[in-house]
C-alpha positions as CSV (number, residue, x, y, z in Angstrom):
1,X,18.1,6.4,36.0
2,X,19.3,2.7,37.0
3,X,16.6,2.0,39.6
4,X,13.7,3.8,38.7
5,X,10.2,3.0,37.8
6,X,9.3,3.1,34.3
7,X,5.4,3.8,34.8
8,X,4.1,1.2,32.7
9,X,4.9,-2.1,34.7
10,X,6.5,-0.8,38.0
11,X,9.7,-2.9,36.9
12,X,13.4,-1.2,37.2
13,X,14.8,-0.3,34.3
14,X,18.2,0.0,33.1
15,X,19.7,3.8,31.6
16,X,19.7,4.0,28.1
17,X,23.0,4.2,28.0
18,X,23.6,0.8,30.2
19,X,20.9,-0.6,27.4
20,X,22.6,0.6,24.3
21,X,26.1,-0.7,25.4
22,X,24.1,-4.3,26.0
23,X,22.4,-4.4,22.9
24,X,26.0,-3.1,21.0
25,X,26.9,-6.5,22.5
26,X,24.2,-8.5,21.5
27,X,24.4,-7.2,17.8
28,X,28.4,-7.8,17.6
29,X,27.4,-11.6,18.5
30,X,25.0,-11.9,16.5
31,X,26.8,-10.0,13.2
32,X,23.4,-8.0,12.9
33,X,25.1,-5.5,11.0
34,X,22.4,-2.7,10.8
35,X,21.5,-3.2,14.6
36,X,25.1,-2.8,15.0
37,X,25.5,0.7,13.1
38,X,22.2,2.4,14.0
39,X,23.9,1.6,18.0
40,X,26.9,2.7,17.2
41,X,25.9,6.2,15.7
42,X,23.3,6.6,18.0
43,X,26.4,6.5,20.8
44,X,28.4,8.6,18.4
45,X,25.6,11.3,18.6
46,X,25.2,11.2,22.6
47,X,28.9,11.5,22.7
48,X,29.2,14.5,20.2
49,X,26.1,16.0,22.4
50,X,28.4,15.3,26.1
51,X,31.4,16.8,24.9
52,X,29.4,20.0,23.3
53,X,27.7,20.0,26.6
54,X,31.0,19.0,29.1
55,X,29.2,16.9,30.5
56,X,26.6,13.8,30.8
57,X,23.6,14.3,29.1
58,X,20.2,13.7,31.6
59,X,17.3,11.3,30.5
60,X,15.6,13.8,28.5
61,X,18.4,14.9,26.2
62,X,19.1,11.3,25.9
63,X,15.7,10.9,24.4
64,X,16.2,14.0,22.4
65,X,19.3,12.6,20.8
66,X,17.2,9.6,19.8
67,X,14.5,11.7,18.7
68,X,16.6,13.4,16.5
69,X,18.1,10.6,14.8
70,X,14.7,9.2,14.0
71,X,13.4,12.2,12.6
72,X,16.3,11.7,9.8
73,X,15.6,8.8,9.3
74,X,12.0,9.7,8.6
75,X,12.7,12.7,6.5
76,X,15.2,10.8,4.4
77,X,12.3,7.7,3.4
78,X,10.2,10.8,2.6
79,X,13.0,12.0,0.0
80,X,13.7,8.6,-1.1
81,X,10.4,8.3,-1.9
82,X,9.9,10.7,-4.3
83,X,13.2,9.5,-5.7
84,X,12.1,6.1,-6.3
85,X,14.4,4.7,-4.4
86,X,12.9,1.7,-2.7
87,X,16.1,0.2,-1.4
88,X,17.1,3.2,0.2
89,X,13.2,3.4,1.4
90,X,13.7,-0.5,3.0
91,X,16.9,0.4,4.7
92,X,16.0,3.6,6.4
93,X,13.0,2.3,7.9
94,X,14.8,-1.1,8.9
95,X,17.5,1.6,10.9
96,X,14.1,3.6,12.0
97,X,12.6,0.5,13.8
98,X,15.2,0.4,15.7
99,X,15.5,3.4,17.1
100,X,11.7,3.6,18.1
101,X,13.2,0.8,20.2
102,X,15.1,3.0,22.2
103,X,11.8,5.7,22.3
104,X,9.2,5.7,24.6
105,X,5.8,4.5,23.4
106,X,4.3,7.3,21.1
107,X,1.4,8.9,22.7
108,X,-2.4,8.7,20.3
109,X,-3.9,11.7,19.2
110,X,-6.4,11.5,22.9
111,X,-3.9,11.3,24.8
112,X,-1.8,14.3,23.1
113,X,-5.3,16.7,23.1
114,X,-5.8,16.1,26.7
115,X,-2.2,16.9,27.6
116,X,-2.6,20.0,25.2
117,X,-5.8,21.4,27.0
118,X,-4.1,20.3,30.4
119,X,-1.0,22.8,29.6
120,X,-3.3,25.5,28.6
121,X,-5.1,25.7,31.5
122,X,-1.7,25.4,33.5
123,X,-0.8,28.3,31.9
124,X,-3.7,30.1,32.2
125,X,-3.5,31.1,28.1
126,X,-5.6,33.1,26.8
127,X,-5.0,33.1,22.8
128,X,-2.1,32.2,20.6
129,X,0.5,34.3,22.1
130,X,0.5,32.2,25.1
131,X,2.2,29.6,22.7
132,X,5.7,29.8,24.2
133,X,4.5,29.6,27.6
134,X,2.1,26.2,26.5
135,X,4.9,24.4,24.2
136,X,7.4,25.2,27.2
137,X,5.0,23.2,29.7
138,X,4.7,20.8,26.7
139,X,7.6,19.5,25.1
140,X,9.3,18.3,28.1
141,X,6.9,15.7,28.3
142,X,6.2,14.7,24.7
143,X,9.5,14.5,23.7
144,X,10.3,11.3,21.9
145,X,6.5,10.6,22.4
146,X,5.2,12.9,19.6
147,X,6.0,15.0,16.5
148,X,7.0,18.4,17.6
149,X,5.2,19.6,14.7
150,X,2.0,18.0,15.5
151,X,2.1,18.8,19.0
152,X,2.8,22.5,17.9
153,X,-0.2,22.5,15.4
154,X,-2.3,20.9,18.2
155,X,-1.3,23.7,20.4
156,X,-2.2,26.2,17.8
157,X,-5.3,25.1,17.5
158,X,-6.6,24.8,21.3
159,X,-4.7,28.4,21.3
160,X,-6.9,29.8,18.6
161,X,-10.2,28.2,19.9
162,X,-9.8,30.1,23.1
């Protein structure tokens, strides 16, 4: 990915690998403990991910990996909540914050429903078992950008309008 656009600005941008191993730096001189463990498991989870794989994971899956640790995170202040548990609450979404660092810019609820009727008509679906065929056209493009389960129930319901 080194030397790519990143279609906001036009500026090259570094893999996210090349930026995790900087910031892993930046944290160890700067003791910033938490920084320093949400980097390190984040790594820990794209490794685990190569070696299932055997090989390097692309741009996408790297997102996905991030993705998925931020969805934890989220679930777990959701349990911790109706726990009570406020200190767990304030470190979760302290480790959360910093992995939306590492996501790309979520996409608003316009910009998800014009995507959504764009993939239906590139599909040509006609009712809600054309789902597959939409989320397929879908998900490679809202990945880190959008909850899977919103963009599913958005999909569901342009599906079942039709």
């Amino acid at each position: 990915m080194s030397g790519q656009k990143d279609g906001r600005g036009g500026k090259n941008i570094m893999s996210l690998k090349e930026k995790l191993e900087t910031d892993l730096k930046a944290a160890q001189k700067a003791k910033d403990s938490v920084r320093l463990s949400v980097i390190r498991m984040l790594k820990t989870t794209i490794k685990n991910r190569e070696v299932e794989k055997r090989e390097e994971l692309d741009d996408q899956e790297l997102l996905q990996a991030v993705n998925s640790q931020a969805k934890l995170r989220k679930e777990s202040i959701e349990e911790y909540k109706k726990a009570g548990r406020d200190d767990l609450v304030a470190k979760e979404e302290e480790e959360l914050k910093i992995l939306k660092e590492y996501l790309p810019e979520e996409l608003s609820e316009e910009e998800l429903k014009e995507m959504v009727d764009a993939a239906v008509s590139e599909a040509g679906a006609s009712g809600p078992k054309d789902m597959g065929s939409v989320m397929k056209l879908l998900m490679p493009k809202t990945t880190g950008r959008a909850d899977g389960k919103l963009v599913s129930r958005m999909v569901k319901e342009a599906l079942s309008s039709l």
